[in-house]
DRENDOTOR-230202 format. One record per residue: residue in one letter; residue number from 0; x negated, y negated, z negated of N, C-alpha, C in turn. Coordinates in nm, 2 decimals, decimal comma, always signed. Each point is the difference from the previous one (the first is absolute). Layout:
% residues N
type->A	seq->NUM	n.X->X	n.Y->Y	n.Z->Z	ca.X->X	ca.Y->Y	ca.Z->Z	c.X->X	c.Y->Y	c.Z->Z
...
% end
This chain:
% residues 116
type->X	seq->0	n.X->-6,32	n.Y->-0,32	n.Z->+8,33	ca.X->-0,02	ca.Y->-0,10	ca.Z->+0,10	c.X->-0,11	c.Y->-0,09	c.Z->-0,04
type->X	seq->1	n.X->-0,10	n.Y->+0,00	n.Z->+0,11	ca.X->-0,11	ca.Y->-0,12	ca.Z->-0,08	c.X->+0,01	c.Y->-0,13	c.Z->+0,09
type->X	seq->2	n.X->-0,01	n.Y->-0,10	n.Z->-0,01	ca.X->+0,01	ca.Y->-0,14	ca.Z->+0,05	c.X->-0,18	c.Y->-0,05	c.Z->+0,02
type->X	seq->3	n.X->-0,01	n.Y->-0,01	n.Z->+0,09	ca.X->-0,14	ca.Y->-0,13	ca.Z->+0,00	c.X->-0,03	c.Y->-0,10	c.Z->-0,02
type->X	seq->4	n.X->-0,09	n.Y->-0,04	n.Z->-0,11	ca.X->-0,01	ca.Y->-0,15	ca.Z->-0,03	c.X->-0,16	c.Y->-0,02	c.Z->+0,01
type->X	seq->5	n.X->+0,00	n.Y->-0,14	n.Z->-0,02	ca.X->-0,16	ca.Y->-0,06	ca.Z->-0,05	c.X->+0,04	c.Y->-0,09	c.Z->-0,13
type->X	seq->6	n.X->-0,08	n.Y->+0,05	n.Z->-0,06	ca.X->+0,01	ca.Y->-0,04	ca.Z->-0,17	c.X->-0,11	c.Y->-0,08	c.Z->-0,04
type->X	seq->7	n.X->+0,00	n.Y->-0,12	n.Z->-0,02	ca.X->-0,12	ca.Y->-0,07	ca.Z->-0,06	c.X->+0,01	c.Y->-0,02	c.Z->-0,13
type->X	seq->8	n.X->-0,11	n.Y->+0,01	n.Z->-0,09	ca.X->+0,06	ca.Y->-0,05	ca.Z->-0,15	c.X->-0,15	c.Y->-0,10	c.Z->-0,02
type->X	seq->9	n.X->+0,02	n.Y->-0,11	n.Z->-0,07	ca.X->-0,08	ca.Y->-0,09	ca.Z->-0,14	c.X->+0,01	c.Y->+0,03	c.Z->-0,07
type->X	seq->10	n.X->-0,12	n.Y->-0,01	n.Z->-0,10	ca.X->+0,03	ca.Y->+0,07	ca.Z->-0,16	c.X->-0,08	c.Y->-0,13	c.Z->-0,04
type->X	seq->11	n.X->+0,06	n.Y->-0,06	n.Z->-0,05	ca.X->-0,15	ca.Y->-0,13	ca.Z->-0,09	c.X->+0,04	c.Y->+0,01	c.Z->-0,15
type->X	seq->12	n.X->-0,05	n.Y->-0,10	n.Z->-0,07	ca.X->-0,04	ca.Y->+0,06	ca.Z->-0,14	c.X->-0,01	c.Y->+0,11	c.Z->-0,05
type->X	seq->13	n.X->-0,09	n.Y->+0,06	n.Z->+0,05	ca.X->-0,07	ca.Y->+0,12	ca.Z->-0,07	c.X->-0,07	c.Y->+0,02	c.Z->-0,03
type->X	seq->14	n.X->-0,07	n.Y->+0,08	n.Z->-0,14	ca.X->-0,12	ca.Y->+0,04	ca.Z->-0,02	c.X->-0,09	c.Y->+0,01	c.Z->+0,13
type->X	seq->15	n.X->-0,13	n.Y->-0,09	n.Z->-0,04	ca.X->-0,11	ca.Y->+0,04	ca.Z->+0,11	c.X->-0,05	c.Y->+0,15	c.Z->+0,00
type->X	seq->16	n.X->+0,01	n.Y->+0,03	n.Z->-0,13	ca.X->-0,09	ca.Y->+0,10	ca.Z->+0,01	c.X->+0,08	c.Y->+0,15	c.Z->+0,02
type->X	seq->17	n.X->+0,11	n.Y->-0,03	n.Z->+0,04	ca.X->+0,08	ca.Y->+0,12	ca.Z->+0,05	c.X->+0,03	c.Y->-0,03	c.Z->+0,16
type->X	seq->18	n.X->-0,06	n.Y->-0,09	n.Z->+0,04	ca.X->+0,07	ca.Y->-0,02	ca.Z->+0,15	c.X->-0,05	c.Y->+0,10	c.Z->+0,07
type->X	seq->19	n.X->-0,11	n.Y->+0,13	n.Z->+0,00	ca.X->+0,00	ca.Y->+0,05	ca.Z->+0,07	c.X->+0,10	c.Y->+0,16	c.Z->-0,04
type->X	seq->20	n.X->+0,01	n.Y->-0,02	n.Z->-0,08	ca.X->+0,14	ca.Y->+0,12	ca.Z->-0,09	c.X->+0,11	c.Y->-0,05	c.Z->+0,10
type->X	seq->21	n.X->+0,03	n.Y->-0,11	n.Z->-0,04	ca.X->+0,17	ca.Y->-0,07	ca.Z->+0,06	c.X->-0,01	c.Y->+0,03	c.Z->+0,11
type->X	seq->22	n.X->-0,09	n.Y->-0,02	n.Z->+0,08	ca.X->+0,01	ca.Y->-0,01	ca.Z->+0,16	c.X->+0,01	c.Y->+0,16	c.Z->+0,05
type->X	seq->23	n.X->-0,10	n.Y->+0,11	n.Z->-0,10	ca.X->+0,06	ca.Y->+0,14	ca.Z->+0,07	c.X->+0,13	c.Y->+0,07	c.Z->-0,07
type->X	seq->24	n.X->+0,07	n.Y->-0,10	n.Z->-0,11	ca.X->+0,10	ca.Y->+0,05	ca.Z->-0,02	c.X->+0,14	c.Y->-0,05	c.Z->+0,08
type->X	seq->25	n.X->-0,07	n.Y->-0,12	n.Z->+0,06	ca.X->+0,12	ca.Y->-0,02	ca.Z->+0,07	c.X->-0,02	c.Y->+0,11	c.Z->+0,21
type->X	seq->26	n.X->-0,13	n.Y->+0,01	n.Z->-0,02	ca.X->-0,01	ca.Y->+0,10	ca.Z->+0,13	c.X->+0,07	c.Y->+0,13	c.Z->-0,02
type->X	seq->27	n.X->-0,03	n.Y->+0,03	n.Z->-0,11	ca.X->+0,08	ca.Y->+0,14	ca.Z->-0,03	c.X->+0,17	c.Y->-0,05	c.Z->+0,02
type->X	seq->28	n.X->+0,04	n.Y->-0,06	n.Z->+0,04	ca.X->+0,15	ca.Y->-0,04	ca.Z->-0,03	c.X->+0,04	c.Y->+0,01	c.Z->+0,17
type->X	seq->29	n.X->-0,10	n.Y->-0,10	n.Z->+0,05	ca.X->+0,05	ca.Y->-0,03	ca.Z->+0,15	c.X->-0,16	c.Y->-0,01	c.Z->+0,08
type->X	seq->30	n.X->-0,01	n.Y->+0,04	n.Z->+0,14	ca.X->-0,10	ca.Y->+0,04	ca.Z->+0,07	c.X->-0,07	c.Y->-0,19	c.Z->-0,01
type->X	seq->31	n.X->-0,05	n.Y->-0,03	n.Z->-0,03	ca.X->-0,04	ca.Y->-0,17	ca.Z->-0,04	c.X->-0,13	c.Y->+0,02	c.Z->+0,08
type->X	seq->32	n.X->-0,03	n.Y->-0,09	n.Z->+0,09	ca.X->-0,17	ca.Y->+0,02	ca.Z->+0,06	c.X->-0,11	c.Y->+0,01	c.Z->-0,09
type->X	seq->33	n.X->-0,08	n.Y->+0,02	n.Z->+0,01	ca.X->-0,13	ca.Y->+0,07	ca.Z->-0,10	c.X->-0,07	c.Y->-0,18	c.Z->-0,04
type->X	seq->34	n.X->+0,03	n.Y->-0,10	n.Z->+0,11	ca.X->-0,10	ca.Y->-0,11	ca.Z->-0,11	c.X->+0,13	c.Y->-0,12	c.Z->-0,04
type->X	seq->35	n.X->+0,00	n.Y->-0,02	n.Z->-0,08	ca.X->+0,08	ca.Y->-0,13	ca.Z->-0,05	c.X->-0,06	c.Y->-0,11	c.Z->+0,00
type->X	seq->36	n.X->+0,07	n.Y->-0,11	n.Z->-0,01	ca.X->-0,05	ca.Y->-0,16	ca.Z->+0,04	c.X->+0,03	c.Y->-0,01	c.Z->-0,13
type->X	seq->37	n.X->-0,11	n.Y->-0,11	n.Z->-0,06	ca.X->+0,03	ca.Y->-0,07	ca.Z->-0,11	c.X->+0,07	c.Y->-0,11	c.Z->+0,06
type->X	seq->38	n.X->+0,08	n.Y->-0,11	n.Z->-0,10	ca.X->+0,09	ca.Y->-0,07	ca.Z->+0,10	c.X->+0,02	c.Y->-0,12	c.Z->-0,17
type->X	seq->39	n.X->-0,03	n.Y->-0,12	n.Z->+0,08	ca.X->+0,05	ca.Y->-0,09	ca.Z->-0,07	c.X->+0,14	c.Y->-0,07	c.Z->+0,03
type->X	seq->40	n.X->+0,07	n.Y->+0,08	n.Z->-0,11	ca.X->+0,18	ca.Y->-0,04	ca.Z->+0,01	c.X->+0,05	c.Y->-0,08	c.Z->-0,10
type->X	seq->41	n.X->+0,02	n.Y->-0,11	n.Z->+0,00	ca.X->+0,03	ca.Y->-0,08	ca.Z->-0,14	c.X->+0,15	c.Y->+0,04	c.Z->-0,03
type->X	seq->42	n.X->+0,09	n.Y->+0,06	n.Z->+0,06	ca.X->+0,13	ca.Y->+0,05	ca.Z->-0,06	c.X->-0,04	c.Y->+0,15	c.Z->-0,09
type->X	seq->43	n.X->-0,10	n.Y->+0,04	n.Z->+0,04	ca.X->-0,02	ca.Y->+0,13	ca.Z->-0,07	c.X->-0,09	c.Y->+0,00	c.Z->-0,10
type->X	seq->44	n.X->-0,08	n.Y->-0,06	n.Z->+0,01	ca.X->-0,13	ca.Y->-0,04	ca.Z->-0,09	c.X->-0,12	c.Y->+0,05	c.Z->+0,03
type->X	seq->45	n.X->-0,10	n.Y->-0,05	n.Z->-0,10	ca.X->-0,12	ca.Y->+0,11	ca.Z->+0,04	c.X->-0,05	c.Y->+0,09	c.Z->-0,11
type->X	seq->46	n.X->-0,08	n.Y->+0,09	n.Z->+0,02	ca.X->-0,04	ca.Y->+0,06	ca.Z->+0,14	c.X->+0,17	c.Y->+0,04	c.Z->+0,04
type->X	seq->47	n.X->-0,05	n.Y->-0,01	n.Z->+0,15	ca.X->+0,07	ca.Y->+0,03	ca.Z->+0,10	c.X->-0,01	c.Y->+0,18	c.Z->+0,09
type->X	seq->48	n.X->+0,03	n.Y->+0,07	n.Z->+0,04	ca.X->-0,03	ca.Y->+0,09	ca.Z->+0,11	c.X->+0,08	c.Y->-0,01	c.Z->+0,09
type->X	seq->49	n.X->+0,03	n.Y->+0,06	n.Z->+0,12	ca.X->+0,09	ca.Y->+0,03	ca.Z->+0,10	c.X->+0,00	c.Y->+0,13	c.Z->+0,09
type->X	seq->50	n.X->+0,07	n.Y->+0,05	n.Z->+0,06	ca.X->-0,04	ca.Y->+0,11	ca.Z->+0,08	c.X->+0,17	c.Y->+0,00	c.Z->+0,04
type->X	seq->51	n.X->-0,02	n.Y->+0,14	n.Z->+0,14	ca.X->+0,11	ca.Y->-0,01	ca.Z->+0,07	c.X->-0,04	c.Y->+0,18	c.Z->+0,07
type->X	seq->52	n.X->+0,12	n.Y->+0,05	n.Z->+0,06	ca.X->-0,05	ca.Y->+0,11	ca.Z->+0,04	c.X->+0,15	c.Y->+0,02	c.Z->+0,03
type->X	seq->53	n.X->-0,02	n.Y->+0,13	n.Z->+0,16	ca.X->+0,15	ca.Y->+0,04	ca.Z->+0,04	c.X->+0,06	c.Y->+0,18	c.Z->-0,05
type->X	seq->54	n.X->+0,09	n.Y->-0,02	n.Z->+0,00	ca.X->+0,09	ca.Y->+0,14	ca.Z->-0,10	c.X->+0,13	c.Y->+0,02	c.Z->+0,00
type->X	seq->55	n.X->+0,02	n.Y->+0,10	n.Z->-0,02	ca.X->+0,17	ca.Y->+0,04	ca.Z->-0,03	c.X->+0,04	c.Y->+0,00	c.Z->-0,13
type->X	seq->56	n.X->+0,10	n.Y->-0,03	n.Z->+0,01	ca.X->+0,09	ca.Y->+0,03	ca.Z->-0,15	c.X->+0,10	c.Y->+0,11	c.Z->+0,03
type->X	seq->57	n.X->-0,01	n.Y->+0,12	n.Z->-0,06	ca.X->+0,04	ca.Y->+0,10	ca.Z->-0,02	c.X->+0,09	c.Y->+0,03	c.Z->-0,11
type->X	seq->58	n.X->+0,05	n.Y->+0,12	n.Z->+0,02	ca.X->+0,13	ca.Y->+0,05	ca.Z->-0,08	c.X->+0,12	c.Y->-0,08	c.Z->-0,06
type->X	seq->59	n.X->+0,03	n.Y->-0,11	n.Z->+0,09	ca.X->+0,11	ca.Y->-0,10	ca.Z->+0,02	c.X->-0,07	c.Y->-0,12	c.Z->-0,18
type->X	seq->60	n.X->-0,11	n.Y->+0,01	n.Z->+0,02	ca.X->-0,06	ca.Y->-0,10	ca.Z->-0,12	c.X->-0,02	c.Y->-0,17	c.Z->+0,08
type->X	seq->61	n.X->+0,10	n.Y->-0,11	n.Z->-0,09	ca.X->+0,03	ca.Y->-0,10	ca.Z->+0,07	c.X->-0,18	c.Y->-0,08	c.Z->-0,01
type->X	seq->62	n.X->+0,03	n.Y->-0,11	n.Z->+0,03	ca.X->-0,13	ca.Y->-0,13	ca.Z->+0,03	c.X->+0,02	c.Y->-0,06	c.Z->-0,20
type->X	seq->63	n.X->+0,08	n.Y->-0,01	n.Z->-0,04	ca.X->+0,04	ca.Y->-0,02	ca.Z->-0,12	c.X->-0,07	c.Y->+0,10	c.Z->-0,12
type->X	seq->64	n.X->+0,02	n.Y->+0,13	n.Z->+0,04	ca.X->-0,06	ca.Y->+0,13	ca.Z->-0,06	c.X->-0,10	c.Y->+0,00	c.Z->+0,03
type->X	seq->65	n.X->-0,10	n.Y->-0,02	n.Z->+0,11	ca.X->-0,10	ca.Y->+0,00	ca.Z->+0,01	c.X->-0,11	c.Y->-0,12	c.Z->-0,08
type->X	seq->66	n.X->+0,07	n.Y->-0,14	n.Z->+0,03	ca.X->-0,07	ca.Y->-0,06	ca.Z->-0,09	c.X->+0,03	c.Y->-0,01	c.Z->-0,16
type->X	seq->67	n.X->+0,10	n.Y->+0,09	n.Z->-0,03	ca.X->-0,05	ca.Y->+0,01	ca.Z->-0,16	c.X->-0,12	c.Y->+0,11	c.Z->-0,06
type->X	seq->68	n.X->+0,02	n.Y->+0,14	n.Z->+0,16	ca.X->-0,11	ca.Y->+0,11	ca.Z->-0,03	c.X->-0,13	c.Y->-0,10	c.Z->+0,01
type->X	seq->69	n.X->-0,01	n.Y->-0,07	n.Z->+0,10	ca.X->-0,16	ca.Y->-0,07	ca.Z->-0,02	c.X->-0,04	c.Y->-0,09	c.Z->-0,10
type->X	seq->70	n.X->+0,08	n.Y->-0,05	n.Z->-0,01	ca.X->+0,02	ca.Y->-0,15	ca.Z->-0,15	c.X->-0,07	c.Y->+0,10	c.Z->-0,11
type->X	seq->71	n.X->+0,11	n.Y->+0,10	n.Z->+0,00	ca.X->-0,03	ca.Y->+0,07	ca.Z->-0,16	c.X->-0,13	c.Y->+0,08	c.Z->+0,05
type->X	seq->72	n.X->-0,07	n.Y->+0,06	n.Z->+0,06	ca.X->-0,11	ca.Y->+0,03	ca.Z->+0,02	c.X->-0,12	c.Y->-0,04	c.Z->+0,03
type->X	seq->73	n.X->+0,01	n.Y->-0,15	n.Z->+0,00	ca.X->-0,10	ca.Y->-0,10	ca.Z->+0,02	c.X->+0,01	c.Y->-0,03	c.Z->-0,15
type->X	seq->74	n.X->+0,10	n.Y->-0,04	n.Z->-0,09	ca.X->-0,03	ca.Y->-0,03	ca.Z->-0,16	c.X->-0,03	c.Y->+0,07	c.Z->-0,05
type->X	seq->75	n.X->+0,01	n.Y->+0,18	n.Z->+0,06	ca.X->-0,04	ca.Y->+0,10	ca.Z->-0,11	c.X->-0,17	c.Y->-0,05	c.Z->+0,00
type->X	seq->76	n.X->-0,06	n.Y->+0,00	n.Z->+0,16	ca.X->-0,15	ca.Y->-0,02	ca.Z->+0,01	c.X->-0,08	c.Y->-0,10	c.Z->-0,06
type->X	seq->77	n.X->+0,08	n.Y->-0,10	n.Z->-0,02	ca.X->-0,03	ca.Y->-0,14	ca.Z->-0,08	c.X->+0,04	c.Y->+0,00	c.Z->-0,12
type->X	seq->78	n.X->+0,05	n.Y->+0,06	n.Z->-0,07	ca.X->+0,03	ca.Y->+0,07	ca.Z->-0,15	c.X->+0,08	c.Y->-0,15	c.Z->-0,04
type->X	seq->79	n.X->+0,05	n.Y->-0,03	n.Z->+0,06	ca.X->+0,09	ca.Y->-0,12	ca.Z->-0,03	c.X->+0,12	c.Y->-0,06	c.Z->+0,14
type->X	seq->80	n.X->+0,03	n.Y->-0,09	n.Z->-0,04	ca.X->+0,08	ca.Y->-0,12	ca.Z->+0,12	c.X->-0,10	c.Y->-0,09	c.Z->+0,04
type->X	seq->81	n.X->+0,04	n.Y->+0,02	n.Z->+0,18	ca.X->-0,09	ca.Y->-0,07	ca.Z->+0,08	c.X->+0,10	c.Y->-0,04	c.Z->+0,14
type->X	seq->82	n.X->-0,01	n.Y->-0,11	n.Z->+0,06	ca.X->+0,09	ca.Y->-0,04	ca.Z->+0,06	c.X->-0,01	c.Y->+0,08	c.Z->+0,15
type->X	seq->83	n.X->+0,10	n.Y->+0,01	n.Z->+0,04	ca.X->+0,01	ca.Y->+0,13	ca.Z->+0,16	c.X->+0,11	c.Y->+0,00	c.Z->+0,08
type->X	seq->84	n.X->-0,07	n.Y->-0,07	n.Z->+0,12	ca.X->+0,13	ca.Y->-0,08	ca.Z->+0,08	c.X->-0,03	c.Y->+0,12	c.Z->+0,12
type->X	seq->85	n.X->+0,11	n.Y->+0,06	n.Z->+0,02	ca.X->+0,04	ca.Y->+0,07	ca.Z->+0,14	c.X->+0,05	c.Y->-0,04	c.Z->+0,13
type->X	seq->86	n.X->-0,05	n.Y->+0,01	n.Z->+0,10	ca.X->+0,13	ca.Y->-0,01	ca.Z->+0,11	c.X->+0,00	c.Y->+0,13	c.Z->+0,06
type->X	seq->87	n.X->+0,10	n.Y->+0,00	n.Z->+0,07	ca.X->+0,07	ca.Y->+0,18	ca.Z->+0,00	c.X->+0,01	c.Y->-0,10	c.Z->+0,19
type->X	seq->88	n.X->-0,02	n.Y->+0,04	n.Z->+0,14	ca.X->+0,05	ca.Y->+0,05	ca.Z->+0,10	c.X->+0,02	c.Y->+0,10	c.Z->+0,07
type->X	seq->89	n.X->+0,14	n.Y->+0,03	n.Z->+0,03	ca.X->+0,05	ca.Y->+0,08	ca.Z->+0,07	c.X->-0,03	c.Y->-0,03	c.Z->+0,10
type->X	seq->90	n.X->-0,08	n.Y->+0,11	n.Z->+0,09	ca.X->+0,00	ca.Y->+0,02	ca.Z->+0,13	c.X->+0,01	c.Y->+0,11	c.Z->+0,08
type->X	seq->91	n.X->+0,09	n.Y->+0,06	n.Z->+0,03	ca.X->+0,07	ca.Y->+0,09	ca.Z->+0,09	c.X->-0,09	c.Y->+0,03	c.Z->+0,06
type->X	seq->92	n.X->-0,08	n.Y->+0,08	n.Z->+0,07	ca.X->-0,06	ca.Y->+0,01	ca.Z->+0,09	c.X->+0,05	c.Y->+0,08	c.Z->+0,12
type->X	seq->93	n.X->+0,14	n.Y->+0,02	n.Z->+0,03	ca.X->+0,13	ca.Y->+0,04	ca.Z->+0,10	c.X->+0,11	c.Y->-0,09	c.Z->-0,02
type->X	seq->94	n.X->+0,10	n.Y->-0,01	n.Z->+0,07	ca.X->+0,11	ca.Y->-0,03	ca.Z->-0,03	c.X->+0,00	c.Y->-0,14	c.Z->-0,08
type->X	seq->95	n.X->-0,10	n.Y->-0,09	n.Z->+0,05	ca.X->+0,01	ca.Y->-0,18	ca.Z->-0,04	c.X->+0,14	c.Y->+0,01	c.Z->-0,01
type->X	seq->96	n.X->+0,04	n.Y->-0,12	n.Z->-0,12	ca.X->+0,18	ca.Y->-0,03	ca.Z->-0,03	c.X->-0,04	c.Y->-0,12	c.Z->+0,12
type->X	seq->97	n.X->+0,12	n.Y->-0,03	n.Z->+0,04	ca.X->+0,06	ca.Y->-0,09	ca.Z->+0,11	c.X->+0,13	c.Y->+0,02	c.Z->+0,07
type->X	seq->98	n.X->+0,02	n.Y->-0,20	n.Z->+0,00	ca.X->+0,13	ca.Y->+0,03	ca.Z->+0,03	c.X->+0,01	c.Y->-0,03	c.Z->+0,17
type->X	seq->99	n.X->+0,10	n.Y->+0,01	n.Z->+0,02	ca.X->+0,03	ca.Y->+0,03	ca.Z->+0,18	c.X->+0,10	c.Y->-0,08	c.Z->+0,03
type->X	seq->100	n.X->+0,02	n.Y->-0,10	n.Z->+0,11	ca.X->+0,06	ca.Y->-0,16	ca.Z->+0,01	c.X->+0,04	c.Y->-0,01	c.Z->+0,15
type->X	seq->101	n.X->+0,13	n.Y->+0,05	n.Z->+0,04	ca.X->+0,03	ca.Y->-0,01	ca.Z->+0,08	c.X->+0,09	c.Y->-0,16	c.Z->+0,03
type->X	seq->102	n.X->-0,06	n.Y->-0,06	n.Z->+0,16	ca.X->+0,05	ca.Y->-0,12	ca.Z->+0,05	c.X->+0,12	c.Y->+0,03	c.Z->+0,08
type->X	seq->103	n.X->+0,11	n.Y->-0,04	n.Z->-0,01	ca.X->+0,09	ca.Y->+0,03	ca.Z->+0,08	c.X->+0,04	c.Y->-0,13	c.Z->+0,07
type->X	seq->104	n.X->+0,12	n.Y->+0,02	n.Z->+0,06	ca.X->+0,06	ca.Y->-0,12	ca.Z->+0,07	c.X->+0,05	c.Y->-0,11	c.Z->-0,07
type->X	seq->105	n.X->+0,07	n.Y->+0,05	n.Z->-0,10	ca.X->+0,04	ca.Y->-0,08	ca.Z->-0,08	c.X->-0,08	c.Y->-0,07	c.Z->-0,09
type->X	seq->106	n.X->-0,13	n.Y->+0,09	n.Z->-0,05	ca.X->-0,15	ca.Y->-0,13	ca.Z->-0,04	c.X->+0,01	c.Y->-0,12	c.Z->+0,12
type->X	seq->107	n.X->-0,02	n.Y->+0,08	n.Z->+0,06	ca.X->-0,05	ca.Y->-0,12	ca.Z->+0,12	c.X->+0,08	c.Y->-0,13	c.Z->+0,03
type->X	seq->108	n.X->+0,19	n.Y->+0,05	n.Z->+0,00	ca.X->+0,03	ca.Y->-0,13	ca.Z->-0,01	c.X->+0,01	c.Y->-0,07	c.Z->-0,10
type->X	seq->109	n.X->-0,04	n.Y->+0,06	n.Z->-0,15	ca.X->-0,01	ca.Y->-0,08	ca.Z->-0,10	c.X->-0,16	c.Y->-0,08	c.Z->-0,03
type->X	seq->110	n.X->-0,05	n.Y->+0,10	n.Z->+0,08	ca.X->-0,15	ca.Y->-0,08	ca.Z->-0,05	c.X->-0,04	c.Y->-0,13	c.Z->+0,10
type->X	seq->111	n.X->+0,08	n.Y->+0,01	n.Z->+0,14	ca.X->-0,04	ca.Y->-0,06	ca.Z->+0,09	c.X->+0,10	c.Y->-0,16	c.Z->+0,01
type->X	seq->112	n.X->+0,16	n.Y->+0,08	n.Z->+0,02	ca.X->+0,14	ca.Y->-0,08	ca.Z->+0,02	c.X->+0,00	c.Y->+0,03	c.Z->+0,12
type->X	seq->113	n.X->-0,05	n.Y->+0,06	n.Z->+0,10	ca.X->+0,04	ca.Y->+0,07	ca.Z->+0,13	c.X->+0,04	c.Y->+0,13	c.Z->+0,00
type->X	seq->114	n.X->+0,08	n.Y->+0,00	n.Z->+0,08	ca.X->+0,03	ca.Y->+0,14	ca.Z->+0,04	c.X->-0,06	c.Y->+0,08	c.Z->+0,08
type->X	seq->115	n.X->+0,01	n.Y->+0,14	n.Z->-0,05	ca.X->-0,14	ca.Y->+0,08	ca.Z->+0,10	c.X->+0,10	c.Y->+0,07	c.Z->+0,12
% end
């Protein structure tokens, strides 16, 4: 079963001179758009990068697994530790979750104090 998501990651403190290594090693991981923003992030440090791009997660591999396969393949590119913040959304593209809220009579005399 594969899930749909959009995955953005930051990678800051990293070697300058591998940022263009890091950036196609993290493309090899997940379909990431072709140009990255440099990005001034003071929680992440500098240099900074960014990027975002949409994808499935496949063969029941969670948002958790996924960001350790990128983590660890962005430090292999940077031949060290470099900081790598992920966000993982799920987005269904069928079958949105939602819930369904039916008003009855008895809402109504409690929400109102009349009787319907």
């Amino acid at each position: 079963m594969s899930r749909f998501y959009e995955m953005s990651v930051t990678i800051g403190e990293y070697n300058p001179e591998k940022e263009g290594i890091i950036q196609n090693a993290a493309q090899e991981q997940w379909p990431f758009n072709e140009d990255w923003q440099e990005g001034h992030n003071p929680d992440i440090g500098e240099p900074s990068t960014f990027n975002y791009g949409q994808g499935n997660l496949c063969g029941g591999e969670s948002e958790e697994e996924f960001k350790d396969r990128l983590a660890k393949a962005i430090w292999k590119a940077n031949k060290g530790f470099c900081k790598v913040s992920v966000r993982a959304t799920y987005s269904p593209m069928e079958d949105l979750p939602f819930e369904e809220y039916d008003v009855d009579e008895e809402d109504y005399e409690r929400l109102t104090g009349k009787k319907a």
